[in-house]
KEKE-3310 file (N, C-alpha, C; in steps of 0.2 Angstrom, whole numbers, plus 5000, padded with zeros to 4 digits):
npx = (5106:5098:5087:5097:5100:5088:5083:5095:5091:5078:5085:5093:5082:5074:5084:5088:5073:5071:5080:5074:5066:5052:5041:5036:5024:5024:5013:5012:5001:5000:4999:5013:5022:5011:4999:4987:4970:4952:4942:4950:4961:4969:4986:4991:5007:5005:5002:4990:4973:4964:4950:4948:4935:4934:4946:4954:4963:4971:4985:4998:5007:5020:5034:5051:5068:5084:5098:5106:5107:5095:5077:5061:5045:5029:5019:5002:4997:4987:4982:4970:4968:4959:4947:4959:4966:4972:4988:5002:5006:5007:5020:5026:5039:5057:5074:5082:5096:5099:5089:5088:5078:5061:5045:5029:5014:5001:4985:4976:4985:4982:4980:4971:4965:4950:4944:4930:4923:4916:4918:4927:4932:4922:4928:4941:4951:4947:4934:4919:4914:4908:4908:4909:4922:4923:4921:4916:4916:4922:4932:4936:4946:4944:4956:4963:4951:4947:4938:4932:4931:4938:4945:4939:4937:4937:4925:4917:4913:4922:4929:4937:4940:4951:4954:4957:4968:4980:4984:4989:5002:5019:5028:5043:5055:5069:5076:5085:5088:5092:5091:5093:5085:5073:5060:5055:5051:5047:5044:5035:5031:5015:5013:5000:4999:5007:4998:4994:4994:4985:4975:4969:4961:4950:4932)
npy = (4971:4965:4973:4982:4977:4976:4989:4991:4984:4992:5004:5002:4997:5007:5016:5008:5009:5022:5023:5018:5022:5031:5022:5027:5024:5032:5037:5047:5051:5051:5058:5058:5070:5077:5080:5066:5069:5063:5059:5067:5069:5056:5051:5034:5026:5019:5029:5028:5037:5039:5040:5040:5034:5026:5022:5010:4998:4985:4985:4977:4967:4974:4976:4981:4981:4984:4989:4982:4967:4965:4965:4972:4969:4976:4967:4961:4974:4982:4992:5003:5007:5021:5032:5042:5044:5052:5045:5040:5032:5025:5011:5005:5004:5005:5002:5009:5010:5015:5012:5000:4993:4994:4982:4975:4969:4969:4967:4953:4941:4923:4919:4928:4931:4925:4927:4931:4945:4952:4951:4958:4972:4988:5000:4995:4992:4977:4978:4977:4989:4999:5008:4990:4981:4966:4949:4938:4924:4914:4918:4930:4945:4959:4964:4976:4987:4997:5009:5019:5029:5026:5027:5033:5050:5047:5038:5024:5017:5006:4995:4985:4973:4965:4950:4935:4922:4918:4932:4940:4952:4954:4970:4974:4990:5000:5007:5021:5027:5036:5035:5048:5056:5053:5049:5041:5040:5032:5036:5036:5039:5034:5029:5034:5036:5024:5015:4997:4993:4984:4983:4996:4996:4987:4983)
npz = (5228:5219:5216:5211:5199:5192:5190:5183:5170:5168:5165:5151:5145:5143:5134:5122:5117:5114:5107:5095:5079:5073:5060:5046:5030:5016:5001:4986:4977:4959:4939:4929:4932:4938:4951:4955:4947:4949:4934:4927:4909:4905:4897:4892:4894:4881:4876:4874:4878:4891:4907:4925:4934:4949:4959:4966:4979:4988:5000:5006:5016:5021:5018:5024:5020:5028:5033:5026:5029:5035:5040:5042:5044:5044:5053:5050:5043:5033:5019:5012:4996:4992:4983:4981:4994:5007:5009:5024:5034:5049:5053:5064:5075:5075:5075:5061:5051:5038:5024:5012:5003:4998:5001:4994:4994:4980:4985:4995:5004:5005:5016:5023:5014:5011:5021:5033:5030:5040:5051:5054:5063:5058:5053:5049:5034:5029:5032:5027:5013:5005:4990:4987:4991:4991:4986:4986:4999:4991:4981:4988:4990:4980:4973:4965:4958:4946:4936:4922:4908:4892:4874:4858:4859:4872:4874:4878:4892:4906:4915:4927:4940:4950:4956:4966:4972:4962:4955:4967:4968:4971:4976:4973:4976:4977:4989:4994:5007:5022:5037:5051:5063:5073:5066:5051:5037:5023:5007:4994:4975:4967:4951:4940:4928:4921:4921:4914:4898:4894:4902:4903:4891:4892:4891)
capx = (5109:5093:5085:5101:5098:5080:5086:5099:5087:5076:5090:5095:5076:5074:5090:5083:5066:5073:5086:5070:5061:5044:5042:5030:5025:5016:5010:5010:4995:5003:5001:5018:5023:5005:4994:4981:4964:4948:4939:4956:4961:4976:4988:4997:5014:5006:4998:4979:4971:4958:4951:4947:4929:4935:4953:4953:4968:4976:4995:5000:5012:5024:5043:5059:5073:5088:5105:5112:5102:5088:5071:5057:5036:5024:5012:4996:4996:4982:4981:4964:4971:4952:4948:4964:4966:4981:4991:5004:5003:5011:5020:5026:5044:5061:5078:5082:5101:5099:5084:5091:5070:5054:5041:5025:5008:4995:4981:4977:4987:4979:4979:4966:4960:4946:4940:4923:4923:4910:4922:4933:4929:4919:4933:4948:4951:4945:4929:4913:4915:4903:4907:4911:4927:4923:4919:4912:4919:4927:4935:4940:4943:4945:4963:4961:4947:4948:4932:4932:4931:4942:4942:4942:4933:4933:4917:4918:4914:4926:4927:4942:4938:4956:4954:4957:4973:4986:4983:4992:5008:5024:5030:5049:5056:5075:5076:5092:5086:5098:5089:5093:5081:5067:5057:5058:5046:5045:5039:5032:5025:5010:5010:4990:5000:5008:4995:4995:4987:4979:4970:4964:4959:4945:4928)
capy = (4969:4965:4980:4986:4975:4979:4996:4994:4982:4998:5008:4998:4996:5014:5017:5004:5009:5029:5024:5017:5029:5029:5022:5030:5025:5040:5037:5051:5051:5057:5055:5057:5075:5080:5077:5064:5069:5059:5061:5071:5066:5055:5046:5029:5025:5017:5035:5028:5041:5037:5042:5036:5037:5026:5015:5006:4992:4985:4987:4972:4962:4980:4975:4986:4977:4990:4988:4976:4959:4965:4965:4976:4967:4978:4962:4962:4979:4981:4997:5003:5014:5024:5040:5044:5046:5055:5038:5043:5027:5022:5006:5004:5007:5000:5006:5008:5017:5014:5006:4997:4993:4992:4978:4975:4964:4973:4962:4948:4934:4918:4917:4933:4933:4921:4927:4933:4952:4954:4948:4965:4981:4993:5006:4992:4991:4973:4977:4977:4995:5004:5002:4985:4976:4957:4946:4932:4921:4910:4925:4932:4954:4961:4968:4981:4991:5003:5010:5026:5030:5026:5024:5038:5055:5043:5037:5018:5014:5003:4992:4980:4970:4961:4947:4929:4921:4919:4937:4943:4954:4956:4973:4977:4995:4999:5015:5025:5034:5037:5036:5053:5056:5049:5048:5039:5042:5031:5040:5036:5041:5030:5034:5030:5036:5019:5010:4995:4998:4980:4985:5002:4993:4985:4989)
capz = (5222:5216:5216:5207:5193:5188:5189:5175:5166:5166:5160:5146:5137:5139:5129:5117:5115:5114:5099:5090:5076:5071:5054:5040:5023:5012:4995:4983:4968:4952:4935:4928:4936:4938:4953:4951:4949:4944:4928:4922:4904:4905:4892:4897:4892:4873:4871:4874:4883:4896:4914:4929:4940:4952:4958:4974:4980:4992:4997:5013:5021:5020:5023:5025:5020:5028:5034:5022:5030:5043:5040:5047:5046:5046:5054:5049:5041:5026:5017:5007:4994:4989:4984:4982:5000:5008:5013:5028:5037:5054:5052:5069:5077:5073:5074:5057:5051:5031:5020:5004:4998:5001:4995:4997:4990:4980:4986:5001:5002:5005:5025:5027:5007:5011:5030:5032:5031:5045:5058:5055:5064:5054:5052:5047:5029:5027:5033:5022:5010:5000:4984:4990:4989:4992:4979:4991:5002:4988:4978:4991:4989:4976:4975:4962:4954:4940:4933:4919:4902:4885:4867:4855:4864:4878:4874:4882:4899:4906:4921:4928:4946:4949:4960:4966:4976:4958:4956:4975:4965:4975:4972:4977:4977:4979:4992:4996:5010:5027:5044:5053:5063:5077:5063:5046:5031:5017:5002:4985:4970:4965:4946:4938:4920:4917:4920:4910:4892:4894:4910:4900:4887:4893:4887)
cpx = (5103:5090:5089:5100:5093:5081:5091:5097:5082:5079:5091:5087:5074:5078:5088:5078:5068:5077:5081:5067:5055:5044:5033:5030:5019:5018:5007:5007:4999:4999:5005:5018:5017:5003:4987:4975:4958:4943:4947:4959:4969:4978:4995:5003:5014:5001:4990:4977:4964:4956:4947:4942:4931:4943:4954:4957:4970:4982:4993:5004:5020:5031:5049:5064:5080:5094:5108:5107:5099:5083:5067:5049:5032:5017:5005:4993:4994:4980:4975:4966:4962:4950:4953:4965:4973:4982:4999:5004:5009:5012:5023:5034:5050:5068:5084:5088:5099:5094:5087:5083:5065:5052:5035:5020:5003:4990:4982:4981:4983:4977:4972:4962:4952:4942:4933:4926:4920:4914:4927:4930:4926:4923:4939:4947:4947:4939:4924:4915:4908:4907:4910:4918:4932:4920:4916:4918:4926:4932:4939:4939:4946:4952:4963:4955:4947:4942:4934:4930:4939:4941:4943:4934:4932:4924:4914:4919:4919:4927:4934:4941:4946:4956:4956:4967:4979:4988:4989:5000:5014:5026:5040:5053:5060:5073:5083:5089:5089:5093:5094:5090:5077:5062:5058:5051:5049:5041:5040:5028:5021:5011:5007:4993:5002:5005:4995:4989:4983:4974:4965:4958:4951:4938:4922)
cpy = (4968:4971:4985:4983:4977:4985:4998:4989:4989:5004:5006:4997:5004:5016:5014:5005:5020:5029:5021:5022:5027:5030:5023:5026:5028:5038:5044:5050:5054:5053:5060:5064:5078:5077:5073:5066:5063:5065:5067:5065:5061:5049:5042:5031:5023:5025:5035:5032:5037:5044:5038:5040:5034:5021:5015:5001:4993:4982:4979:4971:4969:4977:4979:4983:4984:4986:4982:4970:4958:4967:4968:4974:4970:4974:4966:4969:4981:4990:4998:5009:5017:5030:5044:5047:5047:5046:5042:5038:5025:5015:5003:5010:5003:5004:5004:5014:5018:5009:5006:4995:4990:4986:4978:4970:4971:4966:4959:4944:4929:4918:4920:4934:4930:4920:4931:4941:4957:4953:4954:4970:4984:4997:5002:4992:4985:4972:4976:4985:4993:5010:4997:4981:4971:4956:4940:4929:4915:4913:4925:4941:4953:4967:4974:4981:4997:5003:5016:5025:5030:5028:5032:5043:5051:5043:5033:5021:5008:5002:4986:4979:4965:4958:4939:4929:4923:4927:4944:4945:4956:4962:4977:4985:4997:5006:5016:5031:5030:5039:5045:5059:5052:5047:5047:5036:5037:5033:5038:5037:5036:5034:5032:5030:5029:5013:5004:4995:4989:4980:4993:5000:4988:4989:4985)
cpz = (5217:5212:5210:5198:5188:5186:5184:5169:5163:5160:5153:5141:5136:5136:5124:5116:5112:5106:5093:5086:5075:5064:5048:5034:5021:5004:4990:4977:4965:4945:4930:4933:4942:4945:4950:4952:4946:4940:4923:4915:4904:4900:4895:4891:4884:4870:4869:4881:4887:4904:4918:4933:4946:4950:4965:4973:4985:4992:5007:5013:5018:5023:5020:5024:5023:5032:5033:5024:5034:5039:5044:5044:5046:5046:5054:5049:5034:5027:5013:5004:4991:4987:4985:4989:5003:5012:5015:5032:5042:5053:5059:5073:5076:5074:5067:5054:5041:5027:5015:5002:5004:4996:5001:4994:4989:4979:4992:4999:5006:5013:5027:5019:5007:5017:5027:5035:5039:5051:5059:5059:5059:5050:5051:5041:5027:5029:5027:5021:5005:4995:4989:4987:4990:4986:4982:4995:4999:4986:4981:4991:4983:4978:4971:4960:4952:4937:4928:4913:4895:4880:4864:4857:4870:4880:4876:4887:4899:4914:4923:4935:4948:4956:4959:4967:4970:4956:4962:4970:4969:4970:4976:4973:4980:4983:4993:5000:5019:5033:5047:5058:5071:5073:5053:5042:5024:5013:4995:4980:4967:4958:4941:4929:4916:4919:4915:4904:4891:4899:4906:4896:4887:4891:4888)
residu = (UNK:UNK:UNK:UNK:UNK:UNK:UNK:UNK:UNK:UNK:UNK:UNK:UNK:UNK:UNK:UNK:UNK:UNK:UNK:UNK:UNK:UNK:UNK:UNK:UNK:UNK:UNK:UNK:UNK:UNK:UNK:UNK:UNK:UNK:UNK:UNK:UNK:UNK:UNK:UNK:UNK:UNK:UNK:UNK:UNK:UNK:UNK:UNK:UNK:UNK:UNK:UNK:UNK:UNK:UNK:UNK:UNK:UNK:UNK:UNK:UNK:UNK:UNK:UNK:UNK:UNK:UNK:UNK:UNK:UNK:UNK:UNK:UNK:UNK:UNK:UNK:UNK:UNK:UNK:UNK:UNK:UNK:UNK:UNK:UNK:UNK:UNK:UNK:UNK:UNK:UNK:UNK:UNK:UNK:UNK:UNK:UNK:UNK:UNK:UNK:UNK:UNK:UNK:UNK:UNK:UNK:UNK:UNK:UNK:UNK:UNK:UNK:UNK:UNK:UNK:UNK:UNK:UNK:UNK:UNK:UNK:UNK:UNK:UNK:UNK:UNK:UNK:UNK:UNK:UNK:UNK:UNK:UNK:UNK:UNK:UNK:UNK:UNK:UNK:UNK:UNK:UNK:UNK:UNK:UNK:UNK:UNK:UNK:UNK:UNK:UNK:UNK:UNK:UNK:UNK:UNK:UNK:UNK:UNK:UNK:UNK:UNK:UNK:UNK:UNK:UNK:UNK:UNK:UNK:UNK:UNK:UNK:UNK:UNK:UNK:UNK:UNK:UNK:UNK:UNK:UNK:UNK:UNK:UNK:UNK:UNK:UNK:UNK:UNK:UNK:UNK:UNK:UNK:UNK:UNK:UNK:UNK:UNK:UNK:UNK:UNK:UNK:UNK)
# end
């Protein structure tokens, strides 16, 4: 009897680990239809053109809200958006039939905003980077950076560094997308066009 038991404990997690999928979320660069390039000429949303040499952020605390009143964590999972870098990102595994939204932080939140860098892997987001983006141990990182050119012929240089704990922006994101699947892709378009024209602005 025993023996039979373990054996249908067996059966029953693999049934539950099988009906799980494997959850993604991918980030597409745009601006508006366009892919993004840097140094390309773009106009925000007040019609002030600009472009961008660099834009570096990060995305954390990633959660799933889907079938009406469940939740899905993606614990201690910190993205470095850089170089437009194809983002594609394994969030873990869950068995999810319907996502009503995503949300996310652009930025650290207070828990891991004010650890020492050096204590990370080499290869983890939160490690030390070149450019760097730490602003010290007070600070904390620097959740965004946008560097490029403005102005009329875009002839200003222009620099923004977005940091410190009040800063950490909740961003929530309705989805209508129907599991189907082993595998479940959150997809969004990132888009650099509607920048804010007080972030452009800068000089």
């Amino acid at each position: 009897m025993k023996y039979a038991f373990i054996l249908f404990v067996i059966m029953i997690s693999t049934i539950l680990l099988s009906a799980q999928q494997a959850i993604y979320f991918k980030i597409n660069h745009k601006t508006g239809n366009e892919d993004f390039a840097f140094g390309k000429s773009i106009k925000n949303n007040a019609g002030q053109e600009f472009t961008l040499k660099r834009l570096d952020y990060y995305i954390s605390n990633i959660t799933l809200y889907h079938d009406n009143d469940k939740t899905f964590l993606a614990k201690d999972t910190f993205l470095l958006i850089r170089n437009i870098n194809e983002i594609n990102h394994y969030l873990g595994s869950q068995f999810i039939n319907k996502v009503d939204s995503i949300a996310f932080d652009i930025g650290i939140d207070t828990f891991y905003n004010h650890d020492d860098p050096t204590l990370w892997p080499a290869s983890h987001p939160l490690s030390p980077k070149d450019p760097d983006m730490h602003w010290g141990w007070a600070a904390g990182y620097k959740f965004v950076v946008l560097e490029g050119k403005n102005g009329p012929d875009l002839f200003y240089d222009f620099e923004m560094h977005a940091f410190g704990d009040p800063l950490l922006t909740r961003v929530v994101v309705p989805i209508n997308n129907t599991n189907n699947g082993d595998k479940l892709t959150i997809e969004l378009n990132a888009d650099y066009q509607h920048l804010s024209t007080i972030l452009i602005w800068i000089m």
